[in-house]
N, CA and C of each residue as an Amber inpcrd file, in Angstrom:
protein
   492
   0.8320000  -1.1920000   0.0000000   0.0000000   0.0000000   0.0000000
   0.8800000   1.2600000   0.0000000   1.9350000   1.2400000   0.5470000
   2.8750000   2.4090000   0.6540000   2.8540000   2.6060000  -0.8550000
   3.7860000   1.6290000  -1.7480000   4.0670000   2.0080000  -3.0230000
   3.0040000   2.2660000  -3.8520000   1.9710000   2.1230000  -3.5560000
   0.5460000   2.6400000  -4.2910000   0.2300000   3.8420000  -3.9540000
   0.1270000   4.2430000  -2.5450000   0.0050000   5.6410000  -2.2130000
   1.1670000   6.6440000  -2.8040000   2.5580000   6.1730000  -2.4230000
   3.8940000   6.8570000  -3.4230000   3.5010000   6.7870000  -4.8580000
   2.9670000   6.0890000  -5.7440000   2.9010000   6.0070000  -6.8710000
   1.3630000   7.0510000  -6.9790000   0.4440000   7.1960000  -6.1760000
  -0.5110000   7.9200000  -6.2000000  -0.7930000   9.6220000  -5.7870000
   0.3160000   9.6690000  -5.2520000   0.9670000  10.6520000  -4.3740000
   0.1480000  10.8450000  -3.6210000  -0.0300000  10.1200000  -2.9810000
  -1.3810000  10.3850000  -1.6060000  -0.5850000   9.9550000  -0.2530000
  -0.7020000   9.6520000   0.7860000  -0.7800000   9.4710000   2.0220000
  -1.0650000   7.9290000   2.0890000  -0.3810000   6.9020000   3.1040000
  -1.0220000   5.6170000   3.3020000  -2.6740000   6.1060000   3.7860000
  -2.8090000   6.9520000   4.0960000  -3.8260000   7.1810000   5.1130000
  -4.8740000   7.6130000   4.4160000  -4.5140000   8.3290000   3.5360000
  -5.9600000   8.8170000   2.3980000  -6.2030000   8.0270000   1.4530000
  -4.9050000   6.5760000   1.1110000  -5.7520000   5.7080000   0.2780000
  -6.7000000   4.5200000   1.1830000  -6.3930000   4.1340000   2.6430000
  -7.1920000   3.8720000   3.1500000  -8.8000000   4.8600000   3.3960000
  -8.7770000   5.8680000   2.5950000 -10.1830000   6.2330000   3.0040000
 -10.7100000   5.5810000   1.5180000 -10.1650000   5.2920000   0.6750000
 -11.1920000   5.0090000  -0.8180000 -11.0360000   3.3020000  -0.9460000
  -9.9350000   2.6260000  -0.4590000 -10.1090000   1.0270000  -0.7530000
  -9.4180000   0.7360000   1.0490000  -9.8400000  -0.5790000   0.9130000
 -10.0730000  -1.6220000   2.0560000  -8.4810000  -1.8540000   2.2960000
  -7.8790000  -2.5580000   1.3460000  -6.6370000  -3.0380000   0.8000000
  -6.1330000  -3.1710000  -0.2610000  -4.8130000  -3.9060000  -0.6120000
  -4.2830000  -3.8920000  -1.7840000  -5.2160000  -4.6190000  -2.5090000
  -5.9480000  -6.2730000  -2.4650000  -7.0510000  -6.7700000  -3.3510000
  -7.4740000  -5.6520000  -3.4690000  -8.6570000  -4.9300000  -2.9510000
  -9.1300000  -3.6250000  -3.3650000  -8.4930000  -2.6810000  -4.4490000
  -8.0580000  -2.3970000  -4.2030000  -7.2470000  -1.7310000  -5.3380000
  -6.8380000  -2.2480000  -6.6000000  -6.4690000  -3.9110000  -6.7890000
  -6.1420000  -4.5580000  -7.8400000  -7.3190000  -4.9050000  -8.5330000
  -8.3170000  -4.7950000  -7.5440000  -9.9240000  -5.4460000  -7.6090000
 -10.3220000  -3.9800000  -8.7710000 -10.4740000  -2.7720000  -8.1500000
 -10.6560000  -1.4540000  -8.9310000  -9.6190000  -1.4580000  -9.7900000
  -8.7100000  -1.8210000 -10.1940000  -8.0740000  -1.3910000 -11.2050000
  -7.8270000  -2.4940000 -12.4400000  -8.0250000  -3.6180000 -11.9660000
  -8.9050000  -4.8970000 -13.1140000 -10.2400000  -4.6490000 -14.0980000
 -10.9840000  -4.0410000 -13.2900000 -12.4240000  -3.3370000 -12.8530000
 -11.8840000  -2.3200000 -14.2870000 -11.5420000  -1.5490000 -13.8260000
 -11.4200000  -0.3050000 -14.6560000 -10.8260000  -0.7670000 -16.2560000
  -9.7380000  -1.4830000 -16.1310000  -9.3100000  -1.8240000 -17.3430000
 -10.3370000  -2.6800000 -18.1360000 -10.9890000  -3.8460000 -17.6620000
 -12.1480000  -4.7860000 -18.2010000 -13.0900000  -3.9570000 -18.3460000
 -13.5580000  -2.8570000 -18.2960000 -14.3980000  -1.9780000 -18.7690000
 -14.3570000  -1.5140000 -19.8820000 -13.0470000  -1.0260000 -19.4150000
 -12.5120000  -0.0350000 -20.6900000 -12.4640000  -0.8070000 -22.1540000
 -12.2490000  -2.2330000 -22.1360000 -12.0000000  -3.6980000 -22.9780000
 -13.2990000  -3.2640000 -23.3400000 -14.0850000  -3.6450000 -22.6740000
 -15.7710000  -4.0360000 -22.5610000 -16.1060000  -3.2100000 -23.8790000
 -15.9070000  -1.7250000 -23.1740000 -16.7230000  -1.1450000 -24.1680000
 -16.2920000  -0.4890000 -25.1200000 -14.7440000  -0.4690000 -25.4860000
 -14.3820000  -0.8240000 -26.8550000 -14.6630000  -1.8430000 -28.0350000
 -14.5200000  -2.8070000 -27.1260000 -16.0270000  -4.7180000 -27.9480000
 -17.1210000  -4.2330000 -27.9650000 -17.6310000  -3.7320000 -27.5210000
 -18.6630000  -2.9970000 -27.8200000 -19.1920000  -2.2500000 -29.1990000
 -17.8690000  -1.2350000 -28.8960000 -18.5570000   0.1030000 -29.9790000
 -17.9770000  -0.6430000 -31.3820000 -16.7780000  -1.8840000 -31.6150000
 -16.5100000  -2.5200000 -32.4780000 -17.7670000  -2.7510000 -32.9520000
 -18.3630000  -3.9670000 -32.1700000 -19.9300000  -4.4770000 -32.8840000
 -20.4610000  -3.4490000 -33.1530000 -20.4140000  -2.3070000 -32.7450000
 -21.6210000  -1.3180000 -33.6620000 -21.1860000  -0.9050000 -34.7230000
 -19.9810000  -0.7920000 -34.5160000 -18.8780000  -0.3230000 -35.9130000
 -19.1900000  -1.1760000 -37.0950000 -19.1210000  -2.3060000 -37.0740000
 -19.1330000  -3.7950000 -37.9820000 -19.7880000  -3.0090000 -38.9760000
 -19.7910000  -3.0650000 -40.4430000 -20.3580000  -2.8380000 -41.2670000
 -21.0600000  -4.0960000 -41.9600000 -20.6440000  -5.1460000 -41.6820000
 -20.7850000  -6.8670000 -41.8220000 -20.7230000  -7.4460000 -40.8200000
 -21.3680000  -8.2280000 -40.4180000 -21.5380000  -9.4010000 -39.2160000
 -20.0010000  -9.7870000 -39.2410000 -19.3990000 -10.3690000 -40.4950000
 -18.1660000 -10.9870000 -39.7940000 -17.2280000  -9.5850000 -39.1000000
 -17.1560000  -8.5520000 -40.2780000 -16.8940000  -7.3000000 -39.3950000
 -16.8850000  -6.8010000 -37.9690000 -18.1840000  -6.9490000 -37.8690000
 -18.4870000  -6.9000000 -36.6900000 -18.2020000  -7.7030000 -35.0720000
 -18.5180000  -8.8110000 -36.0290000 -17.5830000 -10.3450000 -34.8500000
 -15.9050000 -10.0130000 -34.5250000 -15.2140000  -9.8670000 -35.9480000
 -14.1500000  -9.5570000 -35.5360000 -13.8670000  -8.5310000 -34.8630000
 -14.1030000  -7.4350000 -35.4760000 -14.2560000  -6.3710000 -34.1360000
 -14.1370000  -6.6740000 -32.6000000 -15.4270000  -7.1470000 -32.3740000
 -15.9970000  -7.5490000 -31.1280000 -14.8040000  -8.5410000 -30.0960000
 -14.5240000  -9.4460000 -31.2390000 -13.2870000 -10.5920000 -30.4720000
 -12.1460000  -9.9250000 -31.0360000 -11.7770000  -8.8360000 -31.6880000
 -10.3860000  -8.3140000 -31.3540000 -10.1890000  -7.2470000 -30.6080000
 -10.9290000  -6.7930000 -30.0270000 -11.0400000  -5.7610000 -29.1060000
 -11.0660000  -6.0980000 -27.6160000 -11.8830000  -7.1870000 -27.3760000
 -12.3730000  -7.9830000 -26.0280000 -11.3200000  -8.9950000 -25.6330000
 -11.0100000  -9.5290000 -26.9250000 -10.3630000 -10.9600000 -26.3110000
  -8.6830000 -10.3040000 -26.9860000  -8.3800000 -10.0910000 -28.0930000
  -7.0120000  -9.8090000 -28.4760000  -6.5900000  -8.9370000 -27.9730000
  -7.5160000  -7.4550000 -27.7810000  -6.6930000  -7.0130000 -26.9130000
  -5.9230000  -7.0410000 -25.7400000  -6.5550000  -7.7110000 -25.0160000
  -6.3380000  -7.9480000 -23.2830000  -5.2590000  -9.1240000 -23.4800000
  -5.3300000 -10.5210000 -24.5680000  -4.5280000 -11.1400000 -24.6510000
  -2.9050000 -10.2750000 -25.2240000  -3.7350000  -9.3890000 -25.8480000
  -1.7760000  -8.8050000 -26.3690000  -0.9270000  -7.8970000 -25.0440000
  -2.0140000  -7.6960000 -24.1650000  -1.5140000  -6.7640000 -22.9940000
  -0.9240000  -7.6210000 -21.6870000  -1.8940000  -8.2090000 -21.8040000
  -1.4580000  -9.7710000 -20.3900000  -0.0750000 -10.4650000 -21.3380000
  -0.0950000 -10.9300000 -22.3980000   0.5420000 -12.4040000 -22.9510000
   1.7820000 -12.3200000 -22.4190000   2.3000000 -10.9930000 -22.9420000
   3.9300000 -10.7160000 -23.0490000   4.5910000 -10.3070000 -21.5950000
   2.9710000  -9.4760000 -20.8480000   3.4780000  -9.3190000 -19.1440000
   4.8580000 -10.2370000 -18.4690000   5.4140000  -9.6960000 -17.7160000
   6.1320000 -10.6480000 -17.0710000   5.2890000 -11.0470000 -15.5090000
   3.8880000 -10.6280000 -15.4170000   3.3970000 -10.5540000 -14.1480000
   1.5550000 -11.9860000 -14.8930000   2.1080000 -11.9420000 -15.9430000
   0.6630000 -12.8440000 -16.8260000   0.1950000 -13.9640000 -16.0360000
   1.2380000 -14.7770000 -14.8990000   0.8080000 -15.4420000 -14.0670000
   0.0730000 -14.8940000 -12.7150000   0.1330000 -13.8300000 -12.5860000
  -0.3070000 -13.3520000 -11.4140000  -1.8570000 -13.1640000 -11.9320000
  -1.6430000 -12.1350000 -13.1490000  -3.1110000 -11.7840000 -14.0050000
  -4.2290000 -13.2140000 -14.2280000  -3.2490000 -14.1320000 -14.4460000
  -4.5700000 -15.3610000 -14.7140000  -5.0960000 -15.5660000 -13.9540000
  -3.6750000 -16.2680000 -13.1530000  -4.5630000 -16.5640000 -11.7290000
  -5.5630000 -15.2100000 -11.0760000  -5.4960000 -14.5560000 -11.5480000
  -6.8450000 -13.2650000 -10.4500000  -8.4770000 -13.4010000 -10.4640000
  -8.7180000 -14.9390000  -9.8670000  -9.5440000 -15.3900000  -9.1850000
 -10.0970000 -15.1450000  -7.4820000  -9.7400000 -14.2660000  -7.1110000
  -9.7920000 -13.7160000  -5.9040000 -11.5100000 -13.1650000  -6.0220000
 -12.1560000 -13.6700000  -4.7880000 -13.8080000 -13.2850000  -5.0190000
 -13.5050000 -11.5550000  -5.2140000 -12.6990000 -11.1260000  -4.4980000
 -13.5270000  -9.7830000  -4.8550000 -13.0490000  -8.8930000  -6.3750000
 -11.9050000  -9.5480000  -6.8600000 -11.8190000  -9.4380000  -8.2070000
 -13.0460000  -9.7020000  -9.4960000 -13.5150000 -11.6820000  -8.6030000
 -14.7710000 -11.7380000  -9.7790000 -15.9330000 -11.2640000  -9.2040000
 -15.9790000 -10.4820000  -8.6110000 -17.4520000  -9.8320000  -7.8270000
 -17.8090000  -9.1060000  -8.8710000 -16.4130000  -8.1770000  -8.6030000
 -15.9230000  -6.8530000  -9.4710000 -16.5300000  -6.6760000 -10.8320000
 -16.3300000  -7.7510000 -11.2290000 -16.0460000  -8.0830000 -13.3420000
 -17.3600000  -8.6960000 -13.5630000 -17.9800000  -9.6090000 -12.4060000
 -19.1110000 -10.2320000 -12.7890000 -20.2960000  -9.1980000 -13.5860000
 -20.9720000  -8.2810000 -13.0330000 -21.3860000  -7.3560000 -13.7310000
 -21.4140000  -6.6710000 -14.8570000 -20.0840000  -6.3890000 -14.8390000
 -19.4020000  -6.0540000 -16.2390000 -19.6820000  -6.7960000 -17.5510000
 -19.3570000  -8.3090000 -17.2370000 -18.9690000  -9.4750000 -18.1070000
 -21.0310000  -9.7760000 -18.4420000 -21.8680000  -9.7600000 -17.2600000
 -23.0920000  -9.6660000 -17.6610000 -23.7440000  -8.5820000 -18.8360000
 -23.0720000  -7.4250000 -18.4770000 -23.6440000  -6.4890000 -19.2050000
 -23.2480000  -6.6510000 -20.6320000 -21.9090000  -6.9050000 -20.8950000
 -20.9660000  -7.5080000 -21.9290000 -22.0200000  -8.3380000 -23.1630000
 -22.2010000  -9.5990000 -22.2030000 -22.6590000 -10.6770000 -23.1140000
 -24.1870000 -10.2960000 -23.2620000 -24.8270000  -9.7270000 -22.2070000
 -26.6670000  -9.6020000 -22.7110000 -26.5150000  -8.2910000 -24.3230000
 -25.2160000  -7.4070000 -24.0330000 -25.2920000  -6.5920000 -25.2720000
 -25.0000000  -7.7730000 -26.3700000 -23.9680000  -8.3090000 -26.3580000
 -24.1390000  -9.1280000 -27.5360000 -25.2600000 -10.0110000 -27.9410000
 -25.6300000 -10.9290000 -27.1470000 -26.8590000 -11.3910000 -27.3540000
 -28.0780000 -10.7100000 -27.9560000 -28.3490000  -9.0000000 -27.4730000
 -29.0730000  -8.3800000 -28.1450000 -28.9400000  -8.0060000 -29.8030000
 -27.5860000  -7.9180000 -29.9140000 -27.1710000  -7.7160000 -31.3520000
 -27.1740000  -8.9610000 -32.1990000 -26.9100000  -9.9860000 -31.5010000
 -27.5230000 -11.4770000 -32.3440000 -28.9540000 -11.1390000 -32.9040000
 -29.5640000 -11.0010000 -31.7860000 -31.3160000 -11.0120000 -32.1130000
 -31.3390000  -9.7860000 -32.9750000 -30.7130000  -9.3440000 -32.9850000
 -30.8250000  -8.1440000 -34.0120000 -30.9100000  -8.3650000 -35.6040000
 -29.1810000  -8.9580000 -35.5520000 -28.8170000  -9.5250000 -37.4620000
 -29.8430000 -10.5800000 -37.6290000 -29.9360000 -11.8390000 -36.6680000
 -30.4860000 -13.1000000 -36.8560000 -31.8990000 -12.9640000 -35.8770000
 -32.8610000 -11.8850000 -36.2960000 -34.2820000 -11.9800000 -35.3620000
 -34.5200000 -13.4600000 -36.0020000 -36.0050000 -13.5270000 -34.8230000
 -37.2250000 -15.1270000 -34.7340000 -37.0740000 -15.6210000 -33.4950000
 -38.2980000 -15.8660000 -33.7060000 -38.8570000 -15.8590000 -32.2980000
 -38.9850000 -17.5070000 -31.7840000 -39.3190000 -18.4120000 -33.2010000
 -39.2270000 -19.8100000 -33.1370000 -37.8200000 -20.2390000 -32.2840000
 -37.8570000 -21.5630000 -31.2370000 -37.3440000 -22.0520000 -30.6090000
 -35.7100000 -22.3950000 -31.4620000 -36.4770000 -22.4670000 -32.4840000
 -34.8220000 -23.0950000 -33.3880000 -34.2760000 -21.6780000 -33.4380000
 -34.3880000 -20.6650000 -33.8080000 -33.8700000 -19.0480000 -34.1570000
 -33.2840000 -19.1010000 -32.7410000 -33.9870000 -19.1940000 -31.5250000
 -33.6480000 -18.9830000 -30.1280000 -31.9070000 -19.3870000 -29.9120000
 -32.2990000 -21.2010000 -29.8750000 -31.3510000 -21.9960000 -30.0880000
 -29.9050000 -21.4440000 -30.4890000 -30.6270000 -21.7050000 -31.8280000
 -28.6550000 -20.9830000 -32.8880000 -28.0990000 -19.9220000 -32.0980000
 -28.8410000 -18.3030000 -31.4030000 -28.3000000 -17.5260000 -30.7530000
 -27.5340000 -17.9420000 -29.9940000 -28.3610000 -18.9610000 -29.0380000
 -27.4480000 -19.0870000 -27.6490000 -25.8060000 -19.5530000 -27.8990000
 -26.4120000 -20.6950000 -29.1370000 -25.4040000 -21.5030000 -29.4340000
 -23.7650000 -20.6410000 -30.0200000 -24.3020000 -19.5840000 -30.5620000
 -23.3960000 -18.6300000 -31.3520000 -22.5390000 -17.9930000 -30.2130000
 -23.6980000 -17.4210000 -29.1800000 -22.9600000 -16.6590000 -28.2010000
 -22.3720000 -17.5690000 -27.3300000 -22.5230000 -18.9020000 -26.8810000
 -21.4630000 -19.9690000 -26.4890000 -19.7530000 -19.6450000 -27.0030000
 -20.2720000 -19.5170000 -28.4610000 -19.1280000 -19.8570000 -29.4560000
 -18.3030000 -18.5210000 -28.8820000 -18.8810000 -17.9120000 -29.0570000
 -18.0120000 -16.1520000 -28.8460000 -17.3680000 -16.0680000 -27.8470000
 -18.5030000 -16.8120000 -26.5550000 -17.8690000 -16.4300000 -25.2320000
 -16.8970000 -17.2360000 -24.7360000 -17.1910000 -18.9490000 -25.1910000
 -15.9540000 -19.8880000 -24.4610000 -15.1690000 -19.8680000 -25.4880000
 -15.1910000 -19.8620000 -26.8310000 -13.7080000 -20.6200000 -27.5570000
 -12.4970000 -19.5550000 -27.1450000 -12.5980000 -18.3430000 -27.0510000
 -11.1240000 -18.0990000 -27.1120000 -10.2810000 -18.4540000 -26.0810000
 -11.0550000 -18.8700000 -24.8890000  -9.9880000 -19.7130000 -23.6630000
  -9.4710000 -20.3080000 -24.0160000 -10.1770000 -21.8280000 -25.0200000
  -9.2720000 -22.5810000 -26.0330000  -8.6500000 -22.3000000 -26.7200000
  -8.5410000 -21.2800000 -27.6400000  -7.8170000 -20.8540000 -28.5390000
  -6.4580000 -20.3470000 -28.1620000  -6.3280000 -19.8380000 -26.9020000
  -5.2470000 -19.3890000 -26.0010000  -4.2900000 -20.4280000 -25.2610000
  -5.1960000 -21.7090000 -25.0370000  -4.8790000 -22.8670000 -24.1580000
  -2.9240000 -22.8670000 -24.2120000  -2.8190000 -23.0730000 -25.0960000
  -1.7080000 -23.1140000 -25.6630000  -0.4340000 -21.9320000 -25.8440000
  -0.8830000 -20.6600000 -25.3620000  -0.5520000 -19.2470000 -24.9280000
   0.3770000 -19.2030000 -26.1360000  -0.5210000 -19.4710000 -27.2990000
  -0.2560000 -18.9280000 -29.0040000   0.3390000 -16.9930000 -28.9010000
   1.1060000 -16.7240000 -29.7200000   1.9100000 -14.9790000 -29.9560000
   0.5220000 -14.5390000 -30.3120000   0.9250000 -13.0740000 -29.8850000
  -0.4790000 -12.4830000 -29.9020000  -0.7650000 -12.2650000 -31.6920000
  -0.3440000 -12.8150000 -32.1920000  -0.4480000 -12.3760000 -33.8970000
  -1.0080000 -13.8900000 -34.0910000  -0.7920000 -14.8580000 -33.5860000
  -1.5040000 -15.8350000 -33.7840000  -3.1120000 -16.2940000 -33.5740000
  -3.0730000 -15.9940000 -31.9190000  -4.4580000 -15.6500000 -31.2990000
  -5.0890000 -14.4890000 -32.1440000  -4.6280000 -13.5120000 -32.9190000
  -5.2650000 -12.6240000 -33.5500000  -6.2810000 -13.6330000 -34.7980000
  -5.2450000 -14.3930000 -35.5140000  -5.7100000 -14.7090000 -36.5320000
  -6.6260000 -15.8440000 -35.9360000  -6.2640000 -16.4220000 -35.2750000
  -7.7080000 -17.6350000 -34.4680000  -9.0050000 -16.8980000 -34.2920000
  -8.7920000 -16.0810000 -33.3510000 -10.0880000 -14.8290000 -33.9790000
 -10.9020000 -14.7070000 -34.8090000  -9.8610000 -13.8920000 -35.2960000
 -10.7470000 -13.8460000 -36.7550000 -11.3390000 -14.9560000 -37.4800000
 -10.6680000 -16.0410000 -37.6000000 -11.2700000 -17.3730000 -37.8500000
 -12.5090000 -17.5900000 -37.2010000 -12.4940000 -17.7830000 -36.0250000
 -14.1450000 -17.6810000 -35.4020000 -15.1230000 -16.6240000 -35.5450000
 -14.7290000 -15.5990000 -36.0530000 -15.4570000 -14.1940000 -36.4060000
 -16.2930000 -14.8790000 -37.8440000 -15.1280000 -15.3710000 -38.8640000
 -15.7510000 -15.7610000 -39.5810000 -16.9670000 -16.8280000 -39.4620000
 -16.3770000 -18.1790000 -38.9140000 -17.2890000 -19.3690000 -38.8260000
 -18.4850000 -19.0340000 -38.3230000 -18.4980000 -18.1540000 -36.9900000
 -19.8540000 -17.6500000 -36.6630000 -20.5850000 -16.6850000 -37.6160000
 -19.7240000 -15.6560000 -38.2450000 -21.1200000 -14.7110000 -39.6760000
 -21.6720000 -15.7200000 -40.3310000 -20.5790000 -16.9240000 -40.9560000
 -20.8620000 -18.0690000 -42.3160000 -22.0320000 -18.5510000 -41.8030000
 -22.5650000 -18.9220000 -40.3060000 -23.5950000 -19.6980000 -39.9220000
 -24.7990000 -18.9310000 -39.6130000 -24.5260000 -17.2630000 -38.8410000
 -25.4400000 -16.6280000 -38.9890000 -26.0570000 -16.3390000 -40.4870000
 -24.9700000 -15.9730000 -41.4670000 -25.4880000 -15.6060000 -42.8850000
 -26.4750000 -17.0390000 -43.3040000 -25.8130000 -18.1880000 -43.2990000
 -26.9840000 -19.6550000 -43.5690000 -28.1800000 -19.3580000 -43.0990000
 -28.3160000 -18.7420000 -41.5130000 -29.2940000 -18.9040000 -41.2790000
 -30.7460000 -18.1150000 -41.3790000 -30.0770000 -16.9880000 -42.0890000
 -30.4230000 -16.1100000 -42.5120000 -32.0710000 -16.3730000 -43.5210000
């Protein structure tokens, strides 16, 4: 906490008036950066001029970026592991708000209301949300994980456009 307050130029004593502890602080400043991710993936998907456009966007902004910022860290083990509850308290929200926007923009390109239309969504936004853990498994250069990306950017438009 000293070197946070020195690095903040504050007082040990006045950063104890805004966080608890150091989690706290790593907790807000995870927080802040996964936001900032968030809603750059975000304004990508609105950007998209094409669904795959748009996908890629969405997973190079959300997922490549943060992978090109963590990968090369020399601290990337500390970052993974940051499973600490009040880290995922933190992000849980975030990561909700995240995926119900995408989901809305599914129903958007690919409306219907039939159970099968339902289906494919969920199934798509599965695709979006778990593969790039896999795709990383292997802690691929960030120019690699780029192009895995995009690969799934595609496979998911090719199936939305079918279903079209």
């Amino acid at each position: 906490m000293a070197n946070i307050a020195e690095a903040a130029g504050m007082s040990r004593p006045a950063i104890y008036q805004y966080f608890t502890d150091k989690d706290d602080v790593f907790a807000s400043a995870f927080t802040l950066v996964f936001e900032q991710h968030t809603n750059a993936a975000l304004g990508a998907l609105r950007a998209g001029t094409t669904v795959e456009g748009a996908l890629d966007g969405l997973l190079q902004r959300f997922e490549g970026d943060l992978w090109e910022m963590t990968a090369e860290s020399p601290h990337y083990d500390e970052l993974a592991a940051a499973k600490r509850p009040v880290v995922a308290t933190a992000i849980h929200a975030v990561l909700d708000r995240f995926w119900a926007a995408v989901a809305d923009w599914l129903a958007e390109v690919s409306p219907g209301i039939h159970s099968d239309c339902q289906a494919q969504r969920v199934g798509w936004l599965d695709l979006l949300r778990w593969s790039p853990q896999g795709l990383r498994v292997d802690r691929p250069s960030v120019e690699h994980f780029r192009r895995r990306l995009s690969a799934l950017a595609r496979s998911v438009a090719a199936d939305v456009a079918a279903a079209a």
